[in-house]
PDB file of N, H, CA, C and O in Angstrom:
ATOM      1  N   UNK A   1      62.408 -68.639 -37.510  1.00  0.00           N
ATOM      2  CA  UNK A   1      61.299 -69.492 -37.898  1.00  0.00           C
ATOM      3  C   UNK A   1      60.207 -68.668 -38.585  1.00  0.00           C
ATOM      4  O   UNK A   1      59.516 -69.194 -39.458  1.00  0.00           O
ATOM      5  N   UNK A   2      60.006 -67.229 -38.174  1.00  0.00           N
ATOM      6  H   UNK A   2      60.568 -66.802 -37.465  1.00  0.00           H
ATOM      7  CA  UNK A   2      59.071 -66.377 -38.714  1.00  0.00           C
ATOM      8  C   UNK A   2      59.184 -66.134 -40.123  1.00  0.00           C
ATOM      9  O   UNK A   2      58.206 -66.083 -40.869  1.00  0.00           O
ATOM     10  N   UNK A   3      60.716 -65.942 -40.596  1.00  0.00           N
ATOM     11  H   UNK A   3      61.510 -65.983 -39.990  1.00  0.00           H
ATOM     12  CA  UNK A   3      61.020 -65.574 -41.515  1.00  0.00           C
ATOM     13  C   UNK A   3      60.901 -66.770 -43.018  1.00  0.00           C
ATOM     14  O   UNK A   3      60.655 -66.568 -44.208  1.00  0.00           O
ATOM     15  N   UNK A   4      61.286 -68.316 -42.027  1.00  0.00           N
ATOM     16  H   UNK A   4      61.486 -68.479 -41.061  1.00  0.00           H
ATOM     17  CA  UNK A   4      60.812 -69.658 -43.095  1.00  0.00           C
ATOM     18  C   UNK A   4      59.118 -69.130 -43.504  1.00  0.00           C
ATOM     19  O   UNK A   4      58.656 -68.531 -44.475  1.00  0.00           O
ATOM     20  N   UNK A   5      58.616 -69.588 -42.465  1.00  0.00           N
ATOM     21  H   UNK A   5      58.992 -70.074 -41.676  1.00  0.00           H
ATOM     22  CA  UNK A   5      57.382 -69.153 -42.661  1.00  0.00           C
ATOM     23  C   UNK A   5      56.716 -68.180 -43.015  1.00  0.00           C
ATOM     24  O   UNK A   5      55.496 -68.316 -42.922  1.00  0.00           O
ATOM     25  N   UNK A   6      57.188 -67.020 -43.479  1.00  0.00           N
ATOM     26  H   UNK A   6      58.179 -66.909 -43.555  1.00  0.00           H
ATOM     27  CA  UNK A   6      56.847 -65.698 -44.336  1.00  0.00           C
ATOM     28  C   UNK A   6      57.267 -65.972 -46.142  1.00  0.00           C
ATOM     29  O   UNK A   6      56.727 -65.683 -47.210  1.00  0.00           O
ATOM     30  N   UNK A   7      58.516 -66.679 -45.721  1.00  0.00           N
ATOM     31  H   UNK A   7      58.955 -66.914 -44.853  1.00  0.00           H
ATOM     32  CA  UNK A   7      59.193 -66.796 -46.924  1.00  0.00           C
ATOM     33  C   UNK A   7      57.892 -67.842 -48.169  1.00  0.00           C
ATOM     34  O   UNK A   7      57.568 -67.564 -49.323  1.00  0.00           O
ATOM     35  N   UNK A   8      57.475 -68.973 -47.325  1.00  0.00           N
ATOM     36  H   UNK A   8      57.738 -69.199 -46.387  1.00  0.00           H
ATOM     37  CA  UNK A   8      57.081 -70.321 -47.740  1.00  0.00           C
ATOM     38  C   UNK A   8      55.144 -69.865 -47.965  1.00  0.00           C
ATOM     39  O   UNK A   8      54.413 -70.229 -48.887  1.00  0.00           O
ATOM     40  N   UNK A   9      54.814 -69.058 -46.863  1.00  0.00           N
ATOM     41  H   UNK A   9      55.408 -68.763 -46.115  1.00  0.00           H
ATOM     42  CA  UNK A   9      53.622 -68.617 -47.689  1.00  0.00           C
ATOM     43  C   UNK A   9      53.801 -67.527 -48.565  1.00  0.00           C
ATOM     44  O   UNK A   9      52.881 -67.585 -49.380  1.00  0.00           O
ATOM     45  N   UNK A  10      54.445 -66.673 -48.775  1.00  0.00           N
ATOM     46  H   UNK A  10      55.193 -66.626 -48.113  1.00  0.00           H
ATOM     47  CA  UNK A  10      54.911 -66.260 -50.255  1.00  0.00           C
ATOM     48  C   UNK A  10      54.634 -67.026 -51.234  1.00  0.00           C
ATOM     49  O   UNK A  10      53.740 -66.790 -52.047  1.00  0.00           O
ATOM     50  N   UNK A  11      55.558 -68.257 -51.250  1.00  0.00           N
ATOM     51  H   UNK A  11      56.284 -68.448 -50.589  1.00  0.00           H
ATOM     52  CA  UNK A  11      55.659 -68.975 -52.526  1.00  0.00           C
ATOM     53  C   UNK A  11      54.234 -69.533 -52.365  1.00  0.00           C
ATOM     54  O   UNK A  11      53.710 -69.618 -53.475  1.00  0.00           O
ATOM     55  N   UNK A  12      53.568 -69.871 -51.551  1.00  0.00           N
ATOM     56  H   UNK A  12      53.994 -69.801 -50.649  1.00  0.00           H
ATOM     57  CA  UNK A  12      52.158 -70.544 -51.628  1.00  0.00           C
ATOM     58  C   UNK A  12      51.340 -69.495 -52.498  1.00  0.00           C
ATOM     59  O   UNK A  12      50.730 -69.707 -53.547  1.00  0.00           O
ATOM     60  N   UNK A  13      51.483 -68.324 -51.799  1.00  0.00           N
ATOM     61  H   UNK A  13      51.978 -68.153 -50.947  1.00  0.00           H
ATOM     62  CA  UNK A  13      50.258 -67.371 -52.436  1.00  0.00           C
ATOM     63  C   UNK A  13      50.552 -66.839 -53.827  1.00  0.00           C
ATOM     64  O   UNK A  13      49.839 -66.841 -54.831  1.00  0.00           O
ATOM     65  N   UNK A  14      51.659 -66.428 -53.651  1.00  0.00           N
ATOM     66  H   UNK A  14      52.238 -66.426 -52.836  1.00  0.00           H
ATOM     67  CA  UNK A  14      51.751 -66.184 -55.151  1.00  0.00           C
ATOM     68  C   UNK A  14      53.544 -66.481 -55.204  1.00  0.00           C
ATOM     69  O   UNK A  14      54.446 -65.906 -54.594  1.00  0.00           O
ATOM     70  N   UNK A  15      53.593 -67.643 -56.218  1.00  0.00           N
ATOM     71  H   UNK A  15      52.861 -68.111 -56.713  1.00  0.00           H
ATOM     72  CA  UNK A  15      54.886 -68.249 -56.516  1.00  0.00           C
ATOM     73  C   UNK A  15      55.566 -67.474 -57.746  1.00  0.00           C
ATOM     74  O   UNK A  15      56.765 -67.642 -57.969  1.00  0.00           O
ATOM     75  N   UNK A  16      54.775 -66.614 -58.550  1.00  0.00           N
ATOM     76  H   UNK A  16      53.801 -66.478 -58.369  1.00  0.00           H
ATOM     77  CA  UNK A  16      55.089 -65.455 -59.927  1.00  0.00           C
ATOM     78  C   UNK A  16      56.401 -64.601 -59.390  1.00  0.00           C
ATOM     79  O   UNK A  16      57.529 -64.431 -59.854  1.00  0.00           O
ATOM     80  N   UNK A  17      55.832 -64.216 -58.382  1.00  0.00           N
ATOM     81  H   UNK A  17      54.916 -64.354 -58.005  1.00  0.00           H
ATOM     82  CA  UNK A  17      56.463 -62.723 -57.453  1.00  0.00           C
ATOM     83  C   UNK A  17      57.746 -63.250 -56.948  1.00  0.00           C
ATOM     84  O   UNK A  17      58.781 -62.604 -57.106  1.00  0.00           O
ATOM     85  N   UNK A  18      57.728 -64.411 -56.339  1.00  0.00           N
ATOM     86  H   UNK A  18      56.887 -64.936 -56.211  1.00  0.00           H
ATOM     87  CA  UNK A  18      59.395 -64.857 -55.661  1.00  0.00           C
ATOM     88  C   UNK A  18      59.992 -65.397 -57.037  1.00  0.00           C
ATOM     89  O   UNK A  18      61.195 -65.217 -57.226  1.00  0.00           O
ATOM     90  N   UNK A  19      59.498 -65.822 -57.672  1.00  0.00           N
ATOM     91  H   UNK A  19      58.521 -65.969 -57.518  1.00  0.00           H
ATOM     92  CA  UNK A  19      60.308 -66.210 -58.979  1.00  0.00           C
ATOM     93  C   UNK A  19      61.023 -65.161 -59.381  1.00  0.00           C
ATOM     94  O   UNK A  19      62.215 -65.031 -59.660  1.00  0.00           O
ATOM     95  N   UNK A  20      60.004 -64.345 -59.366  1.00  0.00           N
ATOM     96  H   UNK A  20      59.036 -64.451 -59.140  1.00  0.00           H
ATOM     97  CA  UNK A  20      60.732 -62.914 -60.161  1.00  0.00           C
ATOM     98  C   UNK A  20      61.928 -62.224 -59.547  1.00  0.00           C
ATOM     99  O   UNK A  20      62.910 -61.760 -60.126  1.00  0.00           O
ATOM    100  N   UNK A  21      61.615 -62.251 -58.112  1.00  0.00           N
ATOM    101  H   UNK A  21      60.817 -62.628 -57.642  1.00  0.00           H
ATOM    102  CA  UNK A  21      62.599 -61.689 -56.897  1.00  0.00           C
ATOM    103  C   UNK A  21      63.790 -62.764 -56.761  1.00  0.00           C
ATOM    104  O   UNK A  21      64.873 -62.304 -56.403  1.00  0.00           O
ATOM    105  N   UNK A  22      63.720 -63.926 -56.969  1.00  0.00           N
ATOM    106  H   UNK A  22      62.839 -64.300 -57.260  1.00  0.00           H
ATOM    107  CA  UNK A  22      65.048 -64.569 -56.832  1.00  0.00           C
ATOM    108  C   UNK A  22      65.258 -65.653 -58.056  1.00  0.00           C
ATOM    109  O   UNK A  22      65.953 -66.613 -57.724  1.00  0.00           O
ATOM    110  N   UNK A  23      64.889 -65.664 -59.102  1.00  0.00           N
ATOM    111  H   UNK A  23      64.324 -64.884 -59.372  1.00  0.00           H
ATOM    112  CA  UNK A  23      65.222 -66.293 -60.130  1.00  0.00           C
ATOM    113  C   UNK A  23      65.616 -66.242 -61.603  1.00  0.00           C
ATOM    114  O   UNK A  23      66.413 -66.789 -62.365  1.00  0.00           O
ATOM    115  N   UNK A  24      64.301 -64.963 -61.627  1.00  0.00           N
ATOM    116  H   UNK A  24      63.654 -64.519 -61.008  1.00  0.00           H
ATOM    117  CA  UNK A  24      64.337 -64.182 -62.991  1.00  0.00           C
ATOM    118  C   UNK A  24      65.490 -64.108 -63.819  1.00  0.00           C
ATOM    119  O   UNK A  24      65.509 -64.572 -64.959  1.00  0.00           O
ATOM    120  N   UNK A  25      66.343 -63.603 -63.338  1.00  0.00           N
ATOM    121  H   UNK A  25      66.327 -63.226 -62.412  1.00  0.00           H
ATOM    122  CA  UNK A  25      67.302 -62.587 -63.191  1.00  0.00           C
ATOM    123  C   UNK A  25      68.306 -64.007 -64.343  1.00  0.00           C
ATOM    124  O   UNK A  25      68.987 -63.628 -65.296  1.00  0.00           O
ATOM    125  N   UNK A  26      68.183 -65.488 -63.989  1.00  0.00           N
ATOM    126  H   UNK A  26      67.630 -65.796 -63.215  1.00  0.00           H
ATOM    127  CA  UNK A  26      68.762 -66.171 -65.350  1.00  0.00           C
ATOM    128  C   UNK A  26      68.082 -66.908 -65.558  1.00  0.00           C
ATOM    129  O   UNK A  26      68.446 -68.043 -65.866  1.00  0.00           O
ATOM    130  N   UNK A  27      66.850 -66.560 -65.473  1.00  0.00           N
ATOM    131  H   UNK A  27      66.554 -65.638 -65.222  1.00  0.00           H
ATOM    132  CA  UNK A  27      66.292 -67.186 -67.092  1.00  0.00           C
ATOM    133  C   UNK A  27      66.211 -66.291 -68.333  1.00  0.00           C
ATOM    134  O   UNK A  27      66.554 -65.109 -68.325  1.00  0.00           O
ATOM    135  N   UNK A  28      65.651 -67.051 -69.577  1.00  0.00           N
ATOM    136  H   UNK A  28      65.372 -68.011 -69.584  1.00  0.00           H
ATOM    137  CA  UNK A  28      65.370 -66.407 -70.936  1.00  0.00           C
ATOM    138  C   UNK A  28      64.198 -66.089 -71.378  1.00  0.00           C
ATOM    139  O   UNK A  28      63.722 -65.185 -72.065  1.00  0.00           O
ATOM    140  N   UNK A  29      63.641 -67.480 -70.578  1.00  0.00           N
ATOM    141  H   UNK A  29      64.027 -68.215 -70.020  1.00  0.00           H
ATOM    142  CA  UNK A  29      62.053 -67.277 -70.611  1.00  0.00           C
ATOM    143  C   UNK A  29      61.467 -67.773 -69.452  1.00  0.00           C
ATOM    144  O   UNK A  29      61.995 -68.625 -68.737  1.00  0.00           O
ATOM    145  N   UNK A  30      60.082 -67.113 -69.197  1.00  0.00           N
ATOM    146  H   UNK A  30      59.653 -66.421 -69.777  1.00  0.00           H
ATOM    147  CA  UNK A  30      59.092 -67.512 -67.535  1.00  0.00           C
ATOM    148  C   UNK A  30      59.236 -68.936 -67.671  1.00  0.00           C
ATOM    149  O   UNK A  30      59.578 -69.304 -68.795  1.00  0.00           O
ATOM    150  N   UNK A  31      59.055 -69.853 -66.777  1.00  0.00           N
ATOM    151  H   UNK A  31      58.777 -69.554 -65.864  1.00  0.00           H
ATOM    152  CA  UNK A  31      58.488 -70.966 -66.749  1.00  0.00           C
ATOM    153  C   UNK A  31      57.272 -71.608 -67.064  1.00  0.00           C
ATOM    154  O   UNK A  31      56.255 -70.916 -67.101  1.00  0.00           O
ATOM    155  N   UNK A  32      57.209 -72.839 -67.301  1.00  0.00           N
ATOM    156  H   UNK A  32      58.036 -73.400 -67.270  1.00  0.00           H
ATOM    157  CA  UNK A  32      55.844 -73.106 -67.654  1.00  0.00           C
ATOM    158  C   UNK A  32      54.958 -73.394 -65.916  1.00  0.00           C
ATOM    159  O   UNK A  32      55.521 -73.612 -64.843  1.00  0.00           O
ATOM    160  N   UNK A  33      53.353 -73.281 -66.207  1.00  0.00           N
ATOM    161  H   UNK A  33      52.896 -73.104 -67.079  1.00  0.00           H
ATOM    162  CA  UNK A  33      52.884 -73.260 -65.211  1.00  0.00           C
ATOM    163  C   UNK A  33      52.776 -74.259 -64.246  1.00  0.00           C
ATOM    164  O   UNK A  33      52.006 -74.232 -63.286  1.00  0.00           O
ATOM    165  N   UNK A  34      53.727 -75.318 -64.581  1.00  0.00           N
ATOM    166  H   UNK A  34      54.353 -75.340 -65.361  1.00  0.00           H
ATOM    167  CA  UNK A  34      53.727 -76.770 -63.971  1.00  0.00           C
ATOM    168  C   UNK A  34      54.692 -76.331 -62.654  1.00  0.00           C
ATOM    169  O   UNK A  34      54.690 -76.865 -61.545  1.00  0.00           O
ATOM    170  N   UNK A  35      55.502 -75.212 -63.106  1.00  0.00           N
ATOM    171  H   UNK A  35      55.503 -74.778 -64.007  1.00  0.00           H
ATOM    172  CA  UNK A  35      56.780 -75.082 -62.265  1.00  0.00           C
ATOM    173  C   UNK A  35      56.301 -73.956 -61.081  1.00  0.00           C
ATOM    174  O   UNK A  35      56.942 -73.855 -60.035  1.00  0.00           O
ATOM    175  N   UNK A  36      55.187 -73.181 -61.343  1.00  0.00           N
ATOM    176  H   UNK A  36      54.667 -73.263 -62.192  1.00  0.00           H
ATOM    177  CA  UNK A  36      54.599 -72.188 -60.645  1.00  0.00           C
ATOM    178  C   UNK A  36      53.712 -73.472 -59.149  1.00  0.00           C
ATOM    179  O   UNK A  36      53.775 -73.233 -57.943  1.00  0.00           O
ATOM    180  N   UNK A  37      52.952 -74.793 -59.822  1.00  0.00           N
ATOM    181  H   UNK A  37      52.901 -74.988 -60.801  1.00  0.00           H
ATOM    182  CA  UNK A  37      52.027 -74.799 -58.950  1.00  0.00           C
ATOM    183  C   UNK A  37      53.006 -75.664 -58.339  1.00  0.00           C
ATOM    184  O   UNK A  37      52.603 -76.021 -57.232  1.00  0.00           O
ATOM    185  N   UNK A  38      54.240 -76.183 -58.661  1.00  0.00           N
ATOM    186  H   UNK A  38      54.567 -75.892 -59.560  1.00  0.00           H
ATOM    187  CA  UNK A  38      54.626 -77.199 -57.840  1.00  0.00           C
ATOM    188  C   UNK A  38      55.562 -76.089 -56.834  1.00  0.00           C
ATOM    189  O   UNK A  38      55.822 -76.689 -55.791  1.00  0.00           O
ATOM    190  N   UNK A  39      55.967 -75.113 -56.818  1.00  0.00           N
ATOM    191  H   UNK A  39      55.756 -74.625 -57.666  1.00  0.00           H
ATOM    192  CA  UNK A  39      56.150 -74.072 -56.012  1.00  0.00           C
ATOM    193  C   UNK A  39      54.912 -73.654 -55.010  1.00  0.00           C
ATOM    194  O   UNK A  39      55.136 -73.681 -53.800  1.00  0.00           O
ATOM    195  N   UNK A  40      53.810 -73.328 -55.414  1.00  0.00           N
ATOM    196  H   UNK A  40      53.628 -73.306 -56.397  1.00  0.00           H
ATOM    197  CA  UNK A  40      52.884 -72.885 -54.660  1.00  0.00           C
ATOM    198  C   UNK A  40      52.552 -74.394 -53.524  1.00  0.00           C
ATOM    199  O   UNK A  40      52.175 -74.393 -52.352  1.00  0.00           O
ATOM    200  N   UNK A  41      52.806 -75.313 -54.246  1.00  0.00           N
ATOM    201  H   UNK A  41      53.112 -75.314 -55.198  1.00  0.00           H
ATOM    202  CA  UNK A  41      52.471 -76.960 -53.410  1.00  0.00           C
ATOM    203  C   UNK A  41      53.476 -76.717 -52.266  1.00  0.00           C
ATOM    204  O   UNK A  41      53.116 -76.553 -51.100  1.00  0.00           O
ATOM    205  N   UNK A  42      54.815 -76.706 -52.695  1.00  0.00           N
ATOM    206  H   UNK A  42      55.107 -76.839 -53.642  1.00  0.00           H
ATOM    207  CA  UNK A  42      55.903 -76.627 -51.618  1.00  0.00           C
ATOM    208  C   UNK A  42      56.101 -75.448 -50.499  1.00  0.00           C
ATOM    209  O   UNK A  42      56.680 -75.319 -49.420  1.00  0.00           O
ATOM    210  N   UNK A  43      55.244 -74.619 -51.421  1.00  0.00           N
ATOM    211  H   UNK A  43      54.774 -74.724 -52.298  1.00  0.00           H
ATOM    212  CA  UNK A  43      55.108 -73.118 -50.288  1.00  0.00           C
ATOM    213  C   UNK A  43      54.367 -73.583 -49.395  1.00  0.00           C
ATOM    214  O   UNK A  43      54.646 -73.339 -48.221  1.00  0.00           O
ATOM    215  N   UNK A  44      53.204 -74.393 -49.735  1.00  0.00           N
ATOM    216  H   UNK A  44      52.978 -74.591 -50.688  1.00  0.00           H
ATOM    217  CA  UNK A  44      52.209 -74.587 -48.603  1.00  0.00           C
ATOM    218  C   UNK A  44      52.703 -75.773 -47.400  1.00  0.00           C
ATOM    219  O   UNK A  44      52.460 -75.695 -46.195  1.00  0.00           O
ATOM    220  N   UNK A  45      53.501 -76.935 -48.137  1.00  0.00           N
ATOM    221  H   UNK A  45      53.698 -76.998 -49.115  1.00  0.00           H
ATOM    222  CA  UNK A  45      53.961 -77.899 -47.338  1.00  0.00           C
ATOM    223  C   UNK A  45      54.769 -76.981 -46.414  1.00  0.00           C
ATOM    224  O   UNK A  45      54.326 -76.751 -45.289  1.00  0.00           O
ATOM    225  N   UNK A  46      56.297 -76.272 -46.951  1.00  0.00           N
ATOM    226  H   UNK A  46      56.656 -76.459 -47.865  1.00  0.00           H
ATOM    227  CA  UNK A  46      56.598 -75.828 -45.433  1.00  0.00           C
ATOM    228  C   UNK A  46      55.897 -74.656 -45.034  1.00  0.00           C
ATOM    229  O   UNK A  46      56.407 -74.017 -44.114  1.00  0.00           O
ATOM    230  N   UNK A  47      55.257 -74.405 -45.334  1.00  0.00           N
ATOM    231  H   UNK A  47      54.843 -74.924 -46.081  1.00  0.00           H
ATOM    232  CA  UNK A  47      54.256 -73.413 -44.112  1.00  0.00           C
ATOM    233  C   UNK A  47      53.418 -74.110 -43.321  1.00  0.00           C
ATOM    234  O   UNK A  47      53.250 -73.604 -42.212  1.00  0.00           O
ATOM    235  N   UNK A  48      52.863 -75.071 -43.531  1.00  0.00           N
ATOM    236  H   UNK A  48      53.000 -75.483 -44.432  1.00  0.00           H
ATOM    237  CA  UNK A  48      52.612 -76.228 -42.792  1.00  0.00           C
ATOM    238  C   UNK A  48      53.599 -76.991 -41.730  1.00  0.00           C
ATOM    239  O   UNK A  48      53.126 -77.274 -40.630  1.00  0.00           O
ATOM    240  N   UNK A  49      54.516 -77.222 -41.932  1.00  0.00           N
ATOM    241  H   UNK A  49      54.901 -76.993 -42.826  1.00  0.00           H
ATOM    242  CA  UNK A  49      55.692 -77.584 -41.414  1.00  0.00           C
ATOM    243  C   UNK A  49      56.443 -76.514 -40.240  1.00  0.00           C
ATOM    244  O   UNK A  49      56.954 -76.816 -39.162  1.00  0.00           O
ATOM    245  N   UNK A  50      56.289 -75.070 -40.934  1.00  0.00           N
ATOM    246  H   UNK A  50      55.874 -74.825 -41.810  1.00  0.00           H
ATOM    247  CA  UNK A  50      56.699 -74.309 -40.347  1.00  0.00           C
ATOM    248  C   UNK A  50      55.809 -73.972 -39.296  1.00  0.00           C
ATOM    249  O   UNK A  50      56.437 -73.678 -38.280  1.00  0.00           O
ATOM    250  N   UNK A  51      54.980 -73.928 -39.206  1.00  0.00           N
ATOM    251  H   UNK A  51      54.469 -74.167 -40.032  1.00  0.00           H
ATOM    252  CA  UNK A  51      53.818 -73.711 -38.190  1.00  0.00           C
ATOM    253  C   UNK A  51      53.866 -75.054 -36.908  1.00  0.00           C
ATOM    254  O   UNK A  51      53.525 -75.094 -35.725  1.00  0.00           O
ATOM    255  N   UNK A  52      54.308 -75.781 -37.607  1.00  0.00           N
ATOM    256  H   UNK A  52      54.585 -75.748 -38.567  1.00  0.00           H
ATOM    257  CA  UNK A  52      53.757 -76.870 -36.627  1.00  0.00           C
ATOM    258  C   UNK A  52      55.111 -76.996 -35.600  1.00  0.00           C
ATOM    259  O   UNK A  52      54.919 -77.246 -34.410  1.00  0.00           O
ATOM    260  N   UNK A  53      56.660 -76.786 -36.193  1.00  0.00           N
ATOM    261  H   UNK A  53      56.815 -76.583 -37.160  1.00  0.00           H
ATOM    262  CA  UNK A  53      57.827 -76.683 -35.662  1.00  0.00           C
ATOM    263  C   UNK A  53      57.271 -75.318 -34.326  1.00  0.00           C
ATOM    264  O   UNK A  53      57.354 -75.304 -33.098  1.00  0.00           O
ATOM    265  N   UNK A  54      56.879 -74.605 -35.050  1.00  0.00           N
ATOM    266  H   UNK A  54      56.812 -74.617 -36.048  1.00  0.00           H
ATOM    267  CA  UNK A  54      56.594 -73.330 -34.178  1.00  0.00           C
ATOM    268  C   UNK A  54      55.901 -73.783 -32.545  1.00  0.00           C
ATOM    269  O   UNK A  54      56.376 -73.855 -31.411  1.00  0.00           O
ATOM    270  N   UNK A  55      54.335 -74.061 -33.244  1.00  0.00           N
ATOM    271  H   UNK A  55      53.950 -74.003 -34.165  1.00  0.00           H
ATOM    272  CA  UNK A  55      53.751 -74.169 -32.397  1.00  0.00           C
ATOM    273  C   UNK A  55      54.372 -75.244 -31.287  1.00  0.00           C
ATOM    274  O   UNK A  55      54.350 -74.887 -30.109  1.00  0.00           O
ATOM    275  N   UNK A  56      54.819 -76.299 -31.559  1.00  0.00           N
ATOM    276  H   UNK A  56      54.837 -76.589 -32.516  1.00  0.00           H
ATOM    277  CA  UNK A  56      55.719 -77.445 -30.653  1.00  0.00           C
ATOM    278  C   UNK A  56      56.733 -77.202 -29.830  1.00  0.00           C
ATOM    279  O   UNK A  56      57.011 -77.696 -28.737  1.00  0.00           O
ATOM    280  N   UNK A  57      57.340 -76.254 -30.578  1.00  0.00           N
ATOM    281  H   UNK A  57      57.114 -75.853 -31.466  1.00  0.00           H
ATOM    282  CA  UNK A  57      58.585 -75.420 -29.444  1.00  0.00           C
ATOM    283  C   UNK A  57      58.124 -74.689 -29.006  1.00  0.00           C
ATOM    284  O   UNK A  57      58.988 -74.080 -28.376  1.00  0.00           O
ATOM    285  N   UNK A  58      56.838 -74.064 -28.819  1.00  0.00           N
ATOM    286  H   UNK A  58      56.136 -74.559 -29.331  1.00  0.00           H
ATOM    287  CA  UNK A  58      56.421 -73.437 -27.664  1.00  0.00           C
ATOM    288  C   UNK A  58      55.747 -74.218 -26.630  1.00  0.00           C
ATOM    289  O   UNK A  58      55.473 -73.610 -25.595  1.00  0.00           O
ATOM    290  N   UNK A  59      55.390 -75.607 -26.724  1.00  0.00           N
ATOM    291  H   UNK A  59      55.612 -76.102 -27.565  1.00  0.00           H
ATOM    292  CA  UNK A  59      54.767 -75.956 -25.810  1.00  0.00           C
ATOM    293  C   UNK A  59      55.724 -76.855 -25.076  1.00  0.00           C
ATOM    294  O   UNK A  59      55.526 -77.337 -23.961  1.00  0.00           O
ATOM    295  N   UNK A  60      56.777 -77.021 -25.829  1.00  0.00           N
ATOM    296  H   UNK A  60      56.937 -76.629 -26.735  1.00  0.00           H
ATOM    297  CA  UNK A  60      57.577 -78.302 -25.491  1.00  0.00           C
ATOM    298  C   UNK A  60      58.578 -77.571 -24.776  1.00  0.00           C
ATOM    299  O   UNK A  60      59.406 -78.440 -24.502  1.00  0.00           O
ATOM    300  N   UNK A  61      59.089 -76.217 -24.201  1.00  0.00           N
ATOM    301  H   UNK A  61      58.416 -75.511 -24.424  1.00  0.00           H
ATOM    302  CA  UNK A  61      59.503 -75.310 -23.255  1.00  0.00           C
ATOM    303  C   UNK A  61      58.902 -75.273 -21.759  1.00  0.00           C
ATOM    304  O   UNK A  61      59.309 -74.440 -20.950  1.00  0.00           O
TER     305      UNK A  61
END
């Protein structure tokens, strides 16, 4: 769960850097910036998500 949630605020904070680390590699050209913020949107939803799974299975033990 640490690792969703490391992964997902990544893409929140800076979505450039994971692009580069897992996508780059086939494209021809960067993306346009529509594709960066709707990454940074989804980074934040599951880090949101991921946090809340977290915190619930600890209380729900």
């Amino acid at each position: 769960m640490l690792v969703w949630i490391a992964i997902a605020m990544s893409n929140a904070i800076n979505p450039r850097f994971m692009w580069k680390i897992t996508e780059s590699w086939k494209a021809t050209k960067e993306p346009q910036a529509s594709y960066f913020m709707i990454r940074r949107v989804a980074g934040a939803v599951f880090s949101i998500i991921g946090i809340v799974f977290l915190l619930f299975g600890r209380f729900s033990r």
